[in-house]
Backbone as CSV, one residue per row, in Angstrom:
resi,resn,N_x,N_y,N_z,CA_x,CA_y,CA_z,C_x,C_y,C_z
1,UNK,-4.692,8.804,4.962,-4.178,7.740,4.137,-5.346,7.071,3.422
2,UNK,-5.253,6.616,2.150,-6.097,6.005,1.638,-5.592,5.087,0.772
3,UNK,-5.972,3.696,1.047,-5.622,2.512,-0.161,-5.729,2.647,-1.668
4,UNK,-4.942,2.477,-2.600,-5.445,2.412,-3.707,-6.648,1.834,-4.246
5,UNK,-6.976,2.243,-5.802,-7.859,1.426,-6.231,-7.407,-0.032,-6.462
6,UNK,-8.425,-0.619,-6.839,-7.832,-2.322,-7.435,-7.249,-2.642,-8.724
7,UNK,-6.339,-3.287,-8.606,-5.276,-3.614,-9.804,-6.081,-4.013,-11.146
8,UNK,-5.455,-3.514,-12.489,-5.830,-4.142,-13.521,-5.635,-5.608,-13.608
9,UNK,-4.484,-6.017,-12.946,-3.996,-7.228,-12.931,-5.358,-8.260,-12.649
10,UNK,-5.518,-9.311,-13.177,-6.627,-9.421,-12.679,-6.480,-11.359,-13.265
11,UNK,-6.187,-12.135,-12.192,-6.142,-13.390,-12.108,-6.031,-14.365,-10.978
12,UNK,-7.112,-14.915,-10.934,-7.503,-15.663,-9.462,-7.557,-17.101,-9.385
13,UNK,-6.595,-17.936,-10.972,-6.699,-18.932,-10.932,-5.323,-19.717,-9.826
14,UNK,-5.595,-20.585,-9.618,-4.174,-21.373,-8.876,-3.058,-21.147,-10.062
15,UNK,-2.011,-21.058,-8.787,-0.855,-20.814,-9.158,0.123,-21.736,-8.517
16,UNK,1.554,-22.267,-9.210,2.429,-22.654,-8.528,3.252,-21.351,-7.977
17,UNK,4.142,-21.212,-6.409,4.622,-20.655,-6.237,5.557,-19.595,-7.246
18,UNK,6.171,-20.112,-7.714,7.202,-19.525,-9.013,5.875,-18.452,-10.066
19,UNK,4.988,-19.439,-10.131,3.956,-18.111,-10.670,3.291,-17.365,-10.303
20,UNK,3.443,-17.316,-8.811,2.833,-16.251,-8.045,3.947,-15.447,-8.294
21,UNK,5.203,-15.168,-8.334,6.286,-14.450,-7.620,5.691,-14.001,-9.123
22,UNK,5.723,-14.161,-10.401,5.668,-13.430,-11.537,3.752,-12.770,-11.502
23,UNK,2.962,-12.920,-10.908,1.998,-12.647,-10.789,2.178,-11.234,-10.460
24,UNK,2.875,-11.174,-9.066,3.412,-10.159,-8.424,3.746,-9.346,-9.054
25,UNK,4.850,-9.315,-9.988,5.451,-8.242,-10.248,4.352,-7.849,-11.502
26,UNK,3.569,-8.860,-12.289,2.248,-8.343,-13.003,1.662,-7.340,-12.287
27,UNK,1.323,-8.098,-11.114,0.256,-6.682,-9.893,1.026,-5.553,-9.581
28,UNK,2.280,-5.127,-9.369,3.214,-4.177,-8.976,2.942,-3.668,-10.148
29,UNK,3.270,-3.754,-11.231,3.353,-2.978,-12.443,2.435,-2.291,-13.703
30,UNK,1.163,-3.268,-13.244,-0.179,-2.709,-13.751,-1.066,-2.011,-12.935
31,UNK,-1.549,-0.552,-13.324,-2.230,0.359,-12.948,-4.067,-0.319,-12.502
32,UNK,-4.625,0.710,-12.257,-6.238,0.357,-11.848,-7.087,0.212,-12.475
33,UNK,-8.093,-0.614,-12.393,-8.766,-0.799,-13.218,-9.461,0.384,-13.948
34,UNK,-9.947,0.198,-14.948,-10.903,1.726,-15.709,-12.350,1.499,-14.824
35,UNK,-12.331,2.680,-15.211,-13.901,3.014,-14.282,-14.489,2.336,-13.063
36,UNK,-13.227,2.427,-12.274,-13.183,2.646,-11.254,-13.960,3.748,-10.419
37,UNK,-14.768,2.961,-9.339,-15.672,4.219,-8.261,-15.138,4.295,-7.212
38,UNK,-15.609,5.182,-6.443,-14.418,5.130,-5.316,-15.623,5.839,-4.047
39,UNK,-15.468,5.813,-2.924,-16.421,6.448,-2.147,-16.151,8.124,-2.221
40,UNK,-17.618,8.421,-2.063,-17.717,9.910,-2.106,-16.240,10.786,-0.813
41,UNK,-16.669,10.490,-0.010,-15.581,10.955,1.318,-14.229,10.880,1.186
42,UNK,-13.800,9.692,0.329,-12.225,10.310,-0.379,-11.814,10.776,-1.331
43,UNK,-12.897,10.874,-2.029,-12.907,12.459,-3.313,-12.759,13.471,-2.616
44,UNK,-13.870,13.916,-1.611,-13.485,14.698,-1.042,-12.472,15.335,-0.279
45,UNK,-11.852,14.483,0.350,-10.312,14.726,1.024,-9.488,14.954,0.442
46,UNK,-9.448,14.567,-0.979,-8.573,15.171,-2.044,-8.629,15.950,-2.754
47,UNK,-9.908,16.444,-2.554,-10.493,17.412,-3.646,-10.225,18.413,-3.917
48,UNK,-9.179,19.310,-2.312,-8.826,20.301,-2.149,-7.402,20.524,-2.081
49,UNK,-7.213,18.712,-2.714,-5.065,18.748,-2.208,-4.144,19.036,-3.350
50,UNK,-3.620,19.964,-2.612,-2.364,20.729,-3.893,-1.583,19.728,-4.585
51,UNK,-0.945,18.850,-3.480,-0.445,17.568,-3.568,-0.928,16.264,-3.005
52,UNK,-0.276,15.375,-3.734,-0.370,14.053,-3.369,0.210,13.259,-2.913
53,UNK,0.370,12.413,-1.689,2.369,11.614,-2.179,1.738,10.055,-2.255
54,UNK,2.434,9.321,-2.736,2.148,8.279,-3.653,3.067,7.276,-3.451
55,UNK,3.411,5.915,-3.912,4.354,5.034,-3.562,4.985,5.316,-5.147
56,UNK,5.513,4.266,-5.878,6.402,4.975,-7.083,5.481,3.900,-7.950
57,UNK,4.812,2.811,-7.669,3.771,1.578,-7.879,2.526,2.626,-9.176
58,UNK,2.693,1.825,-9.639,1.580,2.269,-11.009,0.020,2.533,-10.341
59,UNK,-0.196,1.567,-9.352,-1.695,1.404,-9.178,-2.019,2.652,-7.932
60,UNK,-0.552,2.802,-7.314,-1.029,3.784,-6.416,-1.057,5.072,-7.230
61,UNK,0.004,5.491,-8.174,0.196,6.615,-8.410,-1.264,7.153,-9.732
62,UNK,-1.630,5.988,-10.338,-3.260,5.864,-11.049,-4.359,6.147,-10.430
63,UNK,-4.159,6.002,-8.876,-5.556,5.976,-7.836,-5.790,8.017,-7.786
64,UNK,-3.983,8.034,-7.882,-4.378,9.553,-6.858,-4.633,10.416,-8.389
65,UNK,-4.372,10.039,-9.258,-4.592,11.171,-10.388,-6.415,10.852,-10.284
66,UNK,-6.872,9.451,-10.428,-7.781,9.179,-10.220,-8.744,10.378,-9.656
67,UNK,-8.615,10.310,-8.450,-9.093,11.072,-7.168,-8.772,12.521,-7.334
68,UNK,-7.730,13.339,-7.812,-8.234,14.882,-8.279,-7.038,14.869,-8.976
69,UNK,-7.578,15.168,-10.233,-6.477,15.020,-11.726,-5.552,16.317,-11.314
70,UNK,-5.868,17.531,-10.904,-5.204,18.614,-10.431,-4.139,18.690,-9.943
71,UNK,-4.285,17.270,-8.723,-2.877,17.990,-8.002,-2.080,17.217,-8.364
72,UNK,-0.690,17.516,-7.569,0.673,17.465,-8.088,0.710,16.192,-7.581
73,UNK,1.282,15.129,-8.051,1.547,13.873,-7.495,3.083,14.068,-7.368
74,UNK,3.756,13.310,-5.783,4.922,12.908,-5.957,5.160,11.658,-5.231
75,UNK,5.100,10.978,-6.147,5.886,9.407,-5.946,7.215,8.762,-5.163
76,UNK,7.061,8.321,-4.397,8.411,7.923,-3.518,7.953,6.763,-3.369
77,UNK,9.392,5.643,-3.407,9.568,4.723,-2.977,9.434,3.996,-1.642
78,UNK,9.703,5.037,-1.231,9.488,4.914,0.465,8.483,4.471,0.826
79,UNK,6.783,4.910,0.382,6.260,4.444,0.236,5.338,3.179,-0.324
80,UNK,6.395,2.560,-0.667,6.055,1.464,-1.372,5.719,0.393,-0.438
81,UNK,4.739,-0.978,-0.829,3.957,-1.752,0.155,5.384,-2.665,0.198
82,UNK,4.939,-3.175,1.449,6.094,-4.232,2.308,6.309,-5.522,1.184
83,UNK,7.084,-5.593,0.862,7.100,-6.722,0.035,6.760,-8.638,0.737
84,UNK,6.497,-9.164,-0.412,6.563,-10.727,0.472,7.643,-11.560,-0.040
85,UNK,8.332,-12.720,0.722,8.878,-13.378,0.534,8.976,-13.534,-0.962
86,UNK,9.428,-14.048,-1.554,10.054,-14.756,-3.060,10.693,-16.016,-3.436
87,UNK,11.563,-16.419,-2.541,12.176,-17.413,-2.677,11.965,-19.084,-1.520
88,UNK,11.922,-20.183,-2.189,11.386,-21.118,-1.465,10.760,-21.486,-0.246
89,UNK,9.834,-21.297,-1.323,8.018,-21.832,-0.551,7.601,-22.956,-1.018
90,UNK,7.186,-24.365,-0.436,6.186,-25.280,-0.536,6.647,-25.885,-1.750
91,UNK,6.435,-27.242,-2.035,6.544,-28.279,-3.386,6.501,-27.226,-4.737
92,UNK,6.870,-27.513,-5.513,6.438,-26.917,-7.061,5.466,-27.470,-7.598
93,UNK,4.669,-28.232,-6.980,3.809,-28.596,-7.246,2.397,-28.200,-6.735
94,UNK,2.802,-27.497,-5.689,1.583,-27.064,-4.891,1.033,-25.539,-5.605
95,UNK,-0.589,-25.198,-5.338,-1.008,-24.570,-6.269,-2.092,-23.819,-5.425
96,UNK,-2.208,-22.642,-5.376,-3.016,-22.275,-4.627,-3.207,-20.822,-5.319
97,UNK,-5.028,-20.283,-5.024,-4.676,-18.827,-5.517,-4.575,-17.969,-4.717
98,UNK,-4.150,-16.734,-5.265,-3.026,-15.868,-5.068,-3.503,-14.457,-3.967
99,UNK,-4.411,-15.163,-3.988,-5.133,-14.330,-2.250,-4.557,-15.539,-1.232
100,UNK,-4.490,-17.100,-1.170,-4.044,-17.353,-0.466,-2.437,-17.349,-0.410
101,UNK,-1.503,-17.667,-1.313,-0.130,-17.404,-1.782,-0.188,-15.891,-0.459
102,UNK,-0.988,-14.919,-1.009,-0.655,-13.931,-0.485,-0.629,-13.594,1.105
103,UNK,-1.354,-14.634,2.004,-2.101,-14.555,2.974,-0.619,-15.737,3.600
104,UNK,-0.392,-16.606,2.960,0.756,-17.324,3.720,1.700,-16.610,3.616
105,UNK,2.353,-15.927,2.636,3.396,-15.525,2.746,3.639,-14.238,3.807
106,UNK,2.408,-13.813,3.974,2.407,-12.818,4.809,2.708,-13.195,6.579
107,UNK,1.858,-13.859,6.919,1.928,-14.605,8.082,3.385,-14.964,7.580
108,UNK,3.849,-15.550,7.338,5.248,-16.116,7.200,6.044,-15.018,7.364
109,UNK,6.198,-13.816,6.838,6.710,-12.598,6.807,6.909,-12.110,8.298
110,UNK,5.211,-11.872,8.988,5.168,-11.577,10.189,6.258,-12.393,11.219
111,UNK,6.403,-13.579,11.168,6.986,-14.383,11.751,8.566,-14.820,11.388
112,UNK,8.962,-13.829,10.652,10.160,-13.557,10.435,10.743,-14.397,9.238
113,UNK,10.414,-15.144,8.187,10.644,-15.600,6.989,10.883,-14.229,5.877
114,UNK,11.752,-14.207,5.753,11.930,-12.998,4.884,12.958,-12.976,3.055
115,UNK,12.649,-14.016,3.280,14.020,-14.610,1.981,13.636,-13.782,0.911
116,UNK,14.491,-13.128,0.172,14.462,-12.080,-1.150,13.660,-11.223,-0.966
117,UNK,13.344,-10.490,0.443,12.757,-9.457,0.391,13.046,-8.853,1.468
118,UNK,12.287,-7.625,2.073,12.545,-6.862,2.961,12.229,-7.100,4.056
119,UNK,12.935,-7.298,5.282,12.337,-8.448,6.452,11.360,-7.408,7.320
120,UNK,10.653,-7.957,8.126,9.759,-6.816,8.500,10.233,-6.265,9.906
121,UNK,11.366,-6.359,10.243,12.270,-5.428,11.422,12.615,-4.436,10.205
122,UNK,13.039,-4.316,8.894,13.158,-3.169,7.520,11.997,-2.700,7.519
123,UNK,10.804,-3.715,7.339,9.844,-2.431,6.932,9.199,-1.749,8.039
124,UNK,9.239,-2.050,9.306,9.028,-1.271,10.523,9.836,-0.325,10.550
125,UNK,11.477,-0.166,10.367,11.887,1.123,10.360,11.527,1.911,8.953
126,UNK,11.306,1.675,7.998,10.945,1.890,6.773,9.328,2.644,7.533
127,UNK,8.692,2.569,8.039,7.310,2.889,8.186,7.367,3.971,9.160
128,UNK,8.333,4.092,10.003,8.663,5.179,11.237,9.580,5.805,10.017
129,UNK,10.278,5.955,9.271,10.621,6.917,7.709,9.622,7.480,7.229
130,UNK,8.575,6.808,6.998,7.520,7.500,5.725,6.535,8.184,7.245
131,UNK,6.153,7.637,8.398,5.585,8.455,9.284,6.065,10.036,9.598
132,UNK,7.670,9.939,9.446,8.314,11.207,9.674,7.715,12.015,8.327
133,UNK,8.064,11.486,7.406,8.068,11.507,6.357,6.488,12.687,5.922
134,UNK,5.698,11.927,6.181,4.488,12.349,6.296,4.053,13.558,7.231
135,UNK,4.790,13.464,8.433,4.398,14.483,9.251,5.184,15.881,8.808
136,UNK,6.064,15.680,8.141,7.061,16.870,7.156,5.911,17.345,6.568
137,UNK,5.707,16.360,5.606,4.671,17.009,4.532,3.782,17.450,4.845
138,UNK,2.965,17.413,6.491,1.913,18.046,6.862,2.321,19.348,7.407
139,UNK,2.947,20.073,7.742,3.765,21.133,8.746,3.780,21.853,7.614
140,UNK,4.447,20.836,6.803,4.820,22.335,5.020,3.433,22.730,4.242
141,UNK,2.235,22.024,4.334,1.222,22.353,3.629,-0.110,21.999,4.517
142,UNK,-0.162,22.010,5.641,-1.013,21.922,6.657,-2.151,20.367,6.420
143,UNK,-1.424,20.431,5.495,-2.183,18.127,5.933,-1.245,17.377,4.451
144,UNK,-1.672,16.089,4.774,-0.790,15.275,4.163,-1.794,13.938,3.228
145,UNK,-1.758,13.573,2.365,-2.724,12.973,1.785,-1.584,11.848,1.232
146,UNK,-1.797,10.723,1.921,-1.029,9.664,1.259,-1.641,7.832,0.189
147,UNK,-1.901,8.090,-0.949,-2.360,7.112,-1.713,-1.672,5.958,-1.869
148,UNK,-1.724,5.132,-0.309,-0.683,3.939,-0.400,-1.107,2.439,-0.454
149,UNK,-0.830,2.037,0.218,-1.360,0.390,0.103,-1.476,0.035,1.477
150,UNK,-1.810,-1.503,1.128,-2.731,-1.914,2.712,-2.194,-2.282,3.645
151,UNK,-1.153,-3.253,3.954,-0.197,-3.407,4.612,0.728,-1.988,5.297
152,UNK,1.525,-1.549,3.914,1.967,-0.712,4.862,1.491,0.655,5.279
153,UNK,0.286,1.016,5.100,-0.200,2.275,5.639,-0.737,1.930,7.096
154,UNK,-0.799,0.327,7.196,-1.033,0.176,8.247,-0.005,0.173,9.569
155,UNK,1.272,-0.008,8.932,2.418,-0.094,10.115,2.908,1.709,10.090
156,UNK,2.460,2.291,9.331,2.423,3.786,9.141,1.838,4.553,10.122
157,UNK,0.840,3.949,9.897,-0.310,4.255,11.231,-0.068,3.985,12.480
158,UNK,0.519,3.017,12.708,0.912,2.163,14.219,2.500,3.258,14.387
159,UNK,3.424,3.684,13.401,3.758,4.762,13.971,3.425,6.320,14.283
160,UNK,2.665,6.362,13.167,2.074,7.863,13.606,1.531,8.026,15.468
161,UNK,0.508,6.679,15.277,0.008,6.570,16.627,1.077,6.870,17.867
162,UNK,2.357,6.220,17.588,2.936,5.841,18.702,3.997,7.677,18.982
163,UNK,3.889,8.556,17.529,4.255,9.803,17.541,3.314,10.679,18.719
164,UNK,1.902,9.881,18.976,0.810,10.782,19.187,-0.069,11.325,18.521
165,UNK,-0.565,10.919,17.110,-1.424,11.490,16.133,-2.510,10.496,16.875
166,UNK,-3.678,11.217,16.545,-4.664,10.131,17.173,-6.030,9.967,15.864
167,UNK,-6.580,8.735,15.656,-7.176,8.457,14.395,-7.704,7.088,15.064
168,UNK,-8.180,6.281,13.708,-9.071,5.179,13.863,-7.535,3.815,14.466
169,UNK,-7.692,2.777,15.420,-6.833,1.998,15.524,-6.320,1.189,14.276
170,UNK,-6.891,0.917,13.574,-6.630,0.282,12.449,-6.799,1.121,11.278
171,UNK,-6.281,0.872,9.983,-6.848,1.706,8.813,-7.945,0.978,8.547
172,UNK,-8.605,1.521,7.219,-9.134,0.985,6.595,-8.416,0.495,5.538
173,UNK,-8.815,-0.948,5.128,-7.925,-1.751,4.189,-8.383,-2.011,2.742
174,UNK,-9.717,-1.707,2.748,-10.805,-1.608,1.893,-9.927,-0.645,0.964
175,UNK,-9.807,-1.104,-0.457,-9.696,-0.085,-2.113,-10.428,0.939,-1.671
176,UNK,-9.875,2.694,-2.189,-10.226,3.564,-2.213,-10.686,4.470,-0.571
177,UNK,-10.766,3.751,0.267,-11.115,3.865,1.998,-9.969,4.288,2.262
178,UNK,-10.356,5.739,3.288,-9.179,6.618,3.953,-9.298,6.423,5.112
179,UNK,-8.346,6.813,6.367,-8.623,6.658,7.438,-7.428,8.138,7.888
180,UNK,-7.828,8.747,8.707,-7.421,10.068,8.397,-6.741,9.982,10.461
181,UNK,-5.521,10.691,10.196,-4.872,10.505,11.743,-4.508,12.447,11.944
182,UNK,-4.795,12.779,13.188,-4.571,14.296,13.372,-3.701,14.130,14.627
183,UNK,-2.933,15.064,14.868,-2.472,15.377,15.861,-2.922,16.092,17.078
């Protein structure tokens, strides 16, 4: 698994809630930045992959052409990162940027706040899906190369683990950083 590159999207001033939620779908929908570097070791892991699988997200599916223009990308939703909350958060007046927006809503998420989005008892079974998911795609072409995001490659991982694949405990969360799980 390897995180995408970093979003074109690119704004770190305070925001009121309501303009984070449109921030968001800015970051969902804009691809990676240009000239973009990436570490040598996940060029390599891709270097040799027929395919790719990808979330359906612009920035993921930009990373993996990125990383070897060759192979076949296929995009699924399934893979797509856990979404955050959306709907009423904090004064309209309150303003914060959007690394922290992102960092409360998450914790909030964890702890079961889930309003207009996918609660995370969904994206836990959603993540034991794309784990199966993944282990398909390795059996049919003898490994699996997935260009996803940070959050959920990480609850991906926590099922692969719990399948028995054995790899690093955590991913790496770091842009462009793979963390590779074998059976």
């Amino acid at each position: 698994m390897i995180r995408h590159g970093r979003s074109s999207h690119i704004n770190d001033s305070p925001m009121t809630f309501p303009d984070f939620n449109e921030w968001v779908k800015k970051y969902d929908s804009y691809g990676i930045l240009e000239n973009e570097t990436f570490p040598s070791g996940s060029a390599e892991i891709v270097r040799s992959a027929s395919m790719l699988i990808t979330s359906d997200l612009q920035r993921s599916i930009e990373s993996a052409r990125l990383l070897n223009p060759a192979a076949k990308i296929k995009a699924e939703l399934l893979f797509r990162e856990a979404e955050l909350p959306s709907t009423g958060i904090g004064p309209k007046s309150l303003k914060l940027k959007p690394k922290y927006w992102a960092v409360l809503l998450r914790v909030l998420w964890f702890l079961g706040y889930g309003k207009g989005c996918e609660s995370y008892p969904e994206a836990n079974a959603r993540a034991k899906e794309a784990a199966l998911k993944l282990i398909s795609y390795a059996k049919e072409h003898q490994s699996a190369i997935l260009v996803g995001h940070g959050i959920f490659n990480q609850m991906i991982a926590k099922e692969l683990q719990k399948m028995g694949w054995k790899g690093q405990h955590r991913t790496n969360s770091k842009h462009w950083h793979e963390t590779t799980y074998k059976i």
